[in-house]
C-alpha positions as CSV (number, residue, x, y, z in Angstrom):
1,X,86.4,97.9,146.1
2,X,86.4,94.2,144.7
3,X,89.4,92.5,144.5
4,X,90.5,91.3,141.0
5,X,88.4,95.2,139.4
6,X,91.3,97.6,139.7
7,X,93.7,95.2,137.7
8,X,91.3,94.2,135.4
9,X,90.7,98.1,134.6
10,X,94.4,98.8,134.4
11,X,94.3,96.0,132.2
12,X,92.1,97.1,130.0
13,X,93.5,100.6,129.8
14,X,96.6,99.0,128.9
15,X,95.6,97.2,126.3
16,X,93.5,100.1,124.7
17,X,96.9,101.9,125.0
18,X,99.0,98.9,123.5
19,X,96.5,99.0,120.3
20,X,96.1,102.7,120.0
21,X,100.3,102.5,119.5
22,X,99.8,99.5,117.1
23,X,97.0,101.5,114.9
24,X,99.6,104.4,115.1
25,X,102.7,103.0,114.0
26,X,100.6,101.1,111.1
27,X,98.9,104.0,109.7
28,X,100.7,106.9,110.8
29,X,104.5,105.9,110.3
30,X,104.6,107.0,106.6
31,X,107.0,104.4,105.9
32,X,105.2,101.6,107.6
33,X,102.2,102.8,105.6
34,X,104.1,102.7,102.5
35,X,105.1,99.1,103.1
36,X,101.7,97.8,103.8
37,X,102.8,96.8,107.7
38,X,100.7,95.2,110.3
39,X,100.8,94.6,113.6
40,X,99.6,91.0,114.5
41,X,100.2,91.7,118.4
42,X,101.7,94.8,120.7
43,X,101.7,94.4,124.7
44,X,104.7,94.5,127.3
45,X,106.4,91.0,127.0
46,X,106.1,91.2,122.8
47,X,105.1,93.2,119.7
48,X,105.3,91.2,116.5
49,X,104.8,92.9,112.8
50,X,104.5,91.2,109.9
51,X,105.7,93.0,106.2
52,X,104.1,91.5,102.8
53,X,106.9,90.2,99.9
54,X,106.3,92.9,97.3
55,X,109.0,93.1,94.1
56,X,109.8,97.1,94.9
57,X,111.1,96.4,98.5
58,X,113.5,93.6,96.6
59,X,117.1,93.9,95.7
60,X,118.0,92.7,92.5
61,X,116.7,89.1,93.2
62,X,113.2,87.9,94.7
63,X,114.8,88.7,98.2
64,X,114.0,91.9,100.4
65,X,116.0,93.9,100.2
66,X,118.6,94.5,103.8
67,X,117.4,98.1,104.4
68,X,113.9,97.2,104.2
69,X,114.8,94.1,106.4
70,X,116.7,96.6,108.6
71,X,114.0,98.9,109.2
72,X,111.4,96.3,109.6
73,X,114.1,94.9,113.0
74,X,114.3,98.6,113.6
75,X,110.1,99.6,113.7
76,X,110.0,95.9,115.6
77,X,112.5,96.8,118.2
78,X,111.3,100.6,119.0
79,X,107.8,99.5,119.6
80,X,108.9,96.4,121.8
81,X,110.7,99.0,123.8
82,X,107.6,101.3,123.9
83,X,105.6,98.9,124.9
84,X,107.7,97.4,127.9
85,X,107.9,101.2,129.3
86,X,104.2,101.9,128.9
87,X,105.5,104.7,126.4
88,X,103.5,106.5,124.1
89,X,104.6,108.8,120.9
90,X,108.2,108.8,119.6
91,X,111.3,106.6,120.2
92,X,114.9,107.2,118.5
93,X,116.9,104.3,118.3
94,X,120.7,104.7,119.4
95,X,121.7,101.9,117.8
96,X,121.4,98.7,115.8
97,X,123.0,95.9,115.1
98,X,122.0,93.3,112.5
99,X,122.7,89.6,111.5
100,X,121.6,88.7,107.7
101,X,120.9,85.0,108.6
102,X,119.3,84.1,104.9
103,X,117.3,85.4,102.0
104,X,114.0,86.9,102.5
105,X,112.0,85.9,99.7
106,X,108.4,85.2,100.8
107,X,106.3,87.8,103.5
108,X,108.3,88.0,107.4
109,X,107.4,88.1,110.1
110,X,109.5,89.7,113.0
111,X,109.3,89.7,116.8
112,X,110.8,91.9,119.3
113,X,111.0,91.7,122.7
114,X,112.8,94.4,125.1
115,X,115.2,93.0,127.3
116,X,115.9,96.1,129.5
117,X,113.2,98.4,129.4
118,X,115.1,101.1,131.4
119,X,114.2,104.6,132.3
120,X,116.2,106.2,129.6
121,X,117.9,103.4,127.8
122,X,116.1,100.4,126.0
123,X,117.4,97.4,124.5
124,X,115.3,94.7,122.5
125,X,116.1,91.9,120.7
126,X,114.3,91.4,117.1
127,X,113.8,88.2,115.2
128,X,112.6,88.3,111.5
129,X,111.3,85.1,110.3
130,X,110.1,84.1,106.7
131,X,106.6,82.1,106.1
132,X,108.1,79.0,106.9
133,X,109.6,80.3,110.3
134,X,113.1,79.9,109.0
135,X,115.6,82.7,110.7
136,X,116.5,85.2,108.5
137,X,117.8,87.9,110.6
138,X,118.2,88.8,114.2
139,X,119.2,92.3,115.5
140,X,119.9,94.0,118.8
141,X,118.1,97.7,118.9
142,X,118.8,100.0,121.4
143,X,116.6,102.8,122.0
144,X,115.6,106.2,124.1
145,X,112.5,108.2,124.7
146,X,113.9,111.6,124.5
């Protein structure tokens, strides 16, 4: 065997894996679906989603609205977590917690990364950001495959 083939196959596999999960938890994820999310990128050291600004998903100002900001950190933080374990299919999250940082009035963008990507336990950190990169929230999510 060539050196350098293997890895760039397991590579490749992994990366048809990584965007199979993306496709899934876009289009498949009723809620995701609902709230027109995409992901920009999904592989083992980062997934980052972005949500659109739409009136509905406010609260009674121009700002999203904290449970839609909540859920966003929580979809964020579950897929980091699958993708650091090479998981595939569903992920509960144990627990979240969440810093409001600032009003989230334009489209955000959040990144998660997963800190400890353990065997039964998983724990990521998310950062939302608003078009103009300004911090709006940042939550820890911890999460299991059962």
């Amino acid at each position: 065997m060539v050196a350098g083939v293997s890895d760039q196959g397991a590579r490749t596999d992994a990366a048809a894996r990584w965007s199979a999960q993306a496709r899934h938890f876009e289009t498949n994820v009723h809620f995701n679906r609902a709230t027109g999310l995409r992901v920009e990128r999904w592989d083992d050291q980062q997934v980052v989603m972005v949500l659109p600004h739409e009136e509905w998903k406010c609260n009674s100002t121009t700002g999203l609205h904290g449970g839609v900001i909540a859920a966003l950190a929580d979809t964020c933080g579950t897929a980091a977590s699958l993708a650091a374990i090479g998981g595939t299919g569903f992920i509960a999250t144990v627990s979240m917690q969440i810093n409001y940082l600032s009003v989230a009035d334009t489209t955000v963008t959040a990144t998660g990364v997963c800190i400890k990507p353990g065997r039964r336990i998983q724990v990521s950190e998310v950062k939302i950001t608003d078009a103009a990169g300004k911090l709006v929230a940042a939550a820890t999510v911890t999460s299991t495959q059962p």
